[in-house]
C-alpha positions as CSV (number, residue, x, y, z in Angstrom):
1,X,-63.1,36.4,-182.0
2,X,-60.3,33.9,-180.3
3,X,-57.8,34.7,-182.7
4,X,-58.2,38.3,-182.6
5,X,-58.1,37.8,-178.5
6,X,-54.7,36.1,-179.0
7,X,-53.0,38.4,-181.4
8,X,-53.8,41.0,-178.8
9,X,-52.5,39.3,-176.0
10,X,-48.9,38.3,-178.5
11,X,-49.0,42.3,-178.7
12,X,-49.3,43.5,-175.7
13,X,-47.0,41.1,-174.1
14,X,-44.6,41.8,-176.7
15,X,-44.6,45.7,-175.7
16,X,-44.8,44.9,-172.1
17,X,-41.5,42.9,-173.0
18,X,-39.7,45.3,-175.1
19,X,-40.6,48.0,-172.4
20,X,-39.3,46.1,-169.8
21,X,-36.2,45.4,-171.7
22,X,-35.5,49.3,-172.2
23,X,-36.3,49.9,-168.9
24,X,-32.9,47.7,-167.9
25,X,-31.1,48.8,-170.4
26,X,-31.6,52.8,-169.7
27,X,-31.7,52.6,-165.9
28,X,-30.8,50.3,-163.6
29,X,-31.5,47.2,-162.6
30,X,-33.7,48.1,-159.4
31,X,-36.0,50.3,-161.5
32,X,-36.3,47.3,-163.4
33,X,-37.1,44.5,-160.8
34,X,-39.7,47.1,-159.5
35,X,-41.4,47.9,-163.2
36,X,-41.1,44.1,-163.3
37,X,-43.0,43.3,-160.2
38,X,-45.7,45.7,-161.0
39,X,-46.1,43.9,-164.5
40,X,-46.5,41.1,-162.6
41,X,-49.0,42.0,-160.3
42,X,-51.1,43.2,-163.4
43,X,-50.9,40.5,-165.6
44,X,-51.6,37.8,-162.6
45,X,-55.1,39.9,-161.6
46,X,-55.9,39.9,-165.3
47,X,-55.4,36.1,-165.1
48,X,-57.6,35.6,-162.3
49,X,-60.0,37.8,-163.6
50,X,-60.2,36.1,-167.1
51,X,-60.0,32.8,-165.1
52,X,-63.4,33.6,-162.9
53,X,-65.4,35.0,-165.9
54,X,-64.5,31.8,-167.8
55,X,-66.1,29.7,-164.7
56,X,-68.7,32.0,-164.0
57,X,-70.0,31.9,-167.2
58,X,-72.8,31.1,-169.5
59,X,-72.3,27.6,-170.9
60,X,-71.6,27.6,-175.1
61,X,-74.7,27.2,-176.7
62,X,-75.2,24.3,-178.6
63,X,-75.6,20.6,-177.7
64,X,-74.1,18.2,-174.2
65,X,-72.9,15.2,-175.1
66,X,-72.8,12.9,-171.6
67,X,-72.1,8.8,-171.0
68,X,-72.7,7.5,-168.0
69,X,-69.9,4.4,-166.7
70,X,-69.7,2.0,-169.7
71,X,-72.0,3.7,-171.5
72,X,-71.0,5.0,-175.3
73,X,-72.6,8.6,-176.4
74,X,-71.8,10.4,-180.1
75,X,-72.9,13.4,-180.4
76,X,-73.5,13.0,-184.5
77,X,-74.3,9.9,-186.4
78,X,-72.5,6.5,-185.7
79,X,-71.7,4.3,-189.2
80,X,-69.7,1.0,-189.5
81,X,-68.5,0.5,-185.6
82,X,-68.0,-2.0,-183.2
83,X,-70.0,-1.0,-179.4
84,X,-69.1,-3.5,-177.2
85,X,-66.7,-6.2,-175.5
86,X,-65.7,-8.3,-178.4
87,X,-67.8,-6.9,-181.0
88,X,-66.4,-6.5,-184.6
89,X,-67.3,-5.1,-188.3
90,X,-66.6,-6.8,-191.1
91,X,-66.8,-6.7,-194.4
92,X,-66.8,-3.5,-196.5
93,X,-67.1,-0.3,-195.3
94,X,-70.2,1.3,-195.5
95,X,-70.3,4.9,-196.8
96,X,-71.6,7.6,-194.7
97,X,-75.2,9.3,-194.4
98,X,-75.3,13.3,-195.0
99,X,-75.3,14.4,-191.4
100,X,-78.0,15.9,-189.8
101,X,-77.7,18.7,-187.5
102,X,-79.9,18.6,-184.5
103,X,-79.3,20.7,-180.6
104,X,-80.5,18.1,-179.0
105,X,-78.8,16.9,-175.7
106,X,-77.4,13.4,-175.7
107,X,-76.7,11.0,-172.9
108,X,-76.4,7.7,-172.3
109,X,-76.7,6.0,-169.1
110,X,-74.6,3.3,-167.6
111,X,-73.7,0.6,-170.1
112,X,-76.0,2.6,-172.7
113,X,-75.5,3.5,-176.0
114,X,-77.1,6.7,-177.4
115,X,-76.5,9.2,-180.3
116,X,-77.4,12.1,-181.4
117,X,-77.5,11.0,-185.1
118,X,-78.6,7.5,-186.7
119,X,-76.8,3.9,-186.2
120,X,-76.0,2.3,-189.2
121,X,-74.2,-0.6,-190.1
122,X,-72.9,-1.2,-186.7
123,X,-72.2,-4.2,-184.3
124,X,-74.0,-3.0,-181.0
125,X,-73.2,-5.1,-177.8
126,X,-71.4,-7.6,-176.3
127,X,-69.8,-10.2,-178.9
128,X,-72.3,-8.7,-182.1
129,X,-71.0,-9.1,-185.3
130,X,-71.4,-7.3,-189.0
């Protein structure tokens, strides 16, 4: 639906342009400033009014992802990662899970660590190790 939105909007700025063009070209350049201003004021409402429904809106459905200060939140699965001040992975990397799919919210509160998948093979926390 976006791309069909923007392939509009490249159309009908593209006729407003070529209008405005012939517009200078046939008459004269006050005719022009005026059609101009008037484009303007019309594309500027249709901003604001594209810009308020946007705000005003219903939120997209699907899942929040939200950390709190510090805190580390995935919204999927976590594999072979180091969480935390000085933590490292080593040895060989371990091959993904299938991911899950869940609509769950996730959030993680200060310093936390929470996902919305599975931790594996992971160093969690300060100075942890693989």
């Amino acid at each position: 639906m976006a791309r069909t939105w923007t392939w509009v909007t490249a159309v009908v700025a593209g006729a407003a342009t070529l209008g405005l063009v012939l517009v200078a070209v046939l008459a004269d350049l006050d005719t022009a400033g005026q059609a101009a201003s008037v484009v303007g004021a019309v594309v500027a409402l249709a901003a604001l009014v594209v810009s308020v429904l946007a705000l005003g809106g219903t939120p997209a459905p699907g899942r929040r992802v939200r950390a709190g200060r510090g805190a580390v939140a995935a919204g999927g699965d976590i594999t072979g990662s180091a969480l935390g001040r000085n933590a490292k992975v080593t040895g060989p990397r371990t091959p993904a899970a299938p991911a899950r799919r869940t609509d769950a919210d996730v959030r993680a509160g200060r310093d936390g660590i929470a996902t919305g998948g599975d931790i594996t093979d992971s160093a969690l926390g300060e100075g942890s190790e693989r």
